[in-house]
Every structure is written in C-alpha cells, then in structure tokens.
N, C-alpha and C positions, 0 to 999 in steps of 0.2 A: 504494500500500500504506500502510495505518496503520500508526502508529507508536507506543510507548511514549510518554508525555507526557514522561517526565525521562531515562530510558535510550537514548531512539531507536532500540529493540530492535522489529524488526516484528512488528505481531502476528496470531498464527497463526490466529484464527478472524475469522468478519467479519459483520459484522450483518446482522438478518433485514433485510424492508421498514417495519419499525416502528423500524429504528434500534435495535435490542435484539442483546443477545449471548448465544446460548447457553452457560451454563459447559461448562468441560472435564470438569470433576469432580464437577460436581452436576446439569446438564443441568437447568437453574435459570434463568431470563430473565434480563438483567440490564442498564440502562445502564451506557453507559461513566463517567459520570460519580458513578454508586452502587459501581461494581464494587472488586473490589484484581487486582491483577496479578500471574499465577504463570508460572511458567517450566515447560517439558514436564520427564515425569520422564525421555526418553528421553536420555543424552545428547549433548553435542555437535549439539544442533539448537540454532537460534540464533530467540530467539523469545519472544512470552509472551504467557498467552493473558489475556480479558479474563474474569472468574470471578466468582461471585458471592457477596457476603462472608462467607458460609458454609463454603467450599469448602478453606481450609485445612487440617480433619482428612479431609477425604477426598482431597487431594494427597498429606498424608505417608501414608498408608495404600498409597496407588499407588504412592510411592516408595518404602516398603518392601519390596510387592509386588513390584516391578521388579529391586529390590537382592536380595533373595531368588531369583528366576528366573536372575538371570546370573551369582552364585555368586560375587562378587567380590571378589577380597582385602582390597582397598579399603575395605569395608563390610561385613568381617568382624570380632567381638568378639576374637578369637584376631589381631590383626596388633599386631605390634610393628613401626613406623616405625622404620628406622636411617637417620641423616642419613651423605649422599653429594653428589656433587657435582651439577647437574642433567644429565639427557642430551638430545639434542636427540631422539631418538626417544619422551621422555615416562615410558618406564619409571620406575618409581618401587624401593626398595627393604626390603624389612621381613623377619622374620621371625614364626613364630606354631610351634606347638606340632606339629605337623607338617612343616614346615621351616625347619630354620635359617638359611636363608638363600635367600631370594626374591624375584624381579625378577618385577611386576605392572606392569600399566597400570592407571589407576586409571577408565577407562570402557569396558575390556573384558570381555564374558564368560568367565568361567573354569570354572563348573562346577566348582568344588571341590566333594566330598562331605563334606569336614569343615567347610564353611561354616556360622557362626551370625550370626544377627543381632543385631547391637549393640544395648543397652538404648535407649530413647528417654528422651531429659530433658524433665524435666516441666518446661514454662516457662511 
C-alpha cells in the first residue's frame, strides 16, 4: 500500500496503468508528484487521497454537503462549546438555542432539524 510522502497516512485510491490518479473530487488525472493530498470527508477513515490541485473547493463543498446530511452539533452555527473534563467515550459538551445543555459526538449523525450550517471563512 502507498503511503503519504510526510504523514505515512495510506492512501485511499491507486493509480491507473499510466501511473496517474484519478481525483476524488474532481475525477481529474493527476500524478502523484503534480497532485496535493486531501483526506475523505467521511469521518474516522484513516487515509488521503491523491487529488488534483484543483480539487480543494470541490472537497469543502463535499464537506459541507456531508456536514449538512448528518445534522451534527458539531458543525452546527447555533453550538456553544462549554469546557468539561474529557470522556473516554468522546462525547463532547455544548449548548445552542434549542438546548441548554448537550452531550454530542463530534463524528456522529444526529439529525437535528434545527441544524444550520456554519459560515465558511474566506481564506
């Protein structure tokens, strides 16, 4: 298995017989030596694919996309973070305007209906 060059994160697609990589996100040829290195938007997969250096607004687009579908407190406009101790199960704890007080995981689906998504910063 391939590897990241500096990470040592394996990576998730694998070249044609030309030695080229399909992007994930633009479905773009690409050597590995042209390419940049994105991580899946799914989480908790350990990986990264090899992408074509185009491919960064069409990742955050998918990761929105993603953040949006699973509804998650996390990656909702409306969380307020309150610090607590850590748990070994991961929960995490915040409040937002629908409850005052909330234990999330921050890479689970929740399906909130009052979920928004968070502005994106122009960088």
């Amino acid at each position: 298995m391939k590897r990241h060059p500096t990470s040592g994160k394996p990576i998730l697609n694998d070249p044609d017989a030309d030695g080229l990589y399909t992007c994930q996100y633009t479905g773009l040829k690409v050597s590995r030596e042209e390419a940049i290195f994105l991580g899946p938007c799914v989480p908790q997969v350990n990986g990264t694919y090899v992408c074509h250096p185009t491919a960064l607004p069409f990742f955050k687009k998918s990761k929105r996309l993603f953040d949006e579908s699973e509804a998650n407190c996390n990656t909702c406009k409306h969380l307020v973070r309150v610090k607590h101790e850590p748990r070994k199960s991961g929960m995490l704890e915040g409040a937002c305007h629908t409850n005052p007080k909330l234990l999330f995981h921050p890479d689970d689906f929740m399906g909130m209906n009052c979920y928004e998504q968070r502005q994106e910063k122009n960088t």
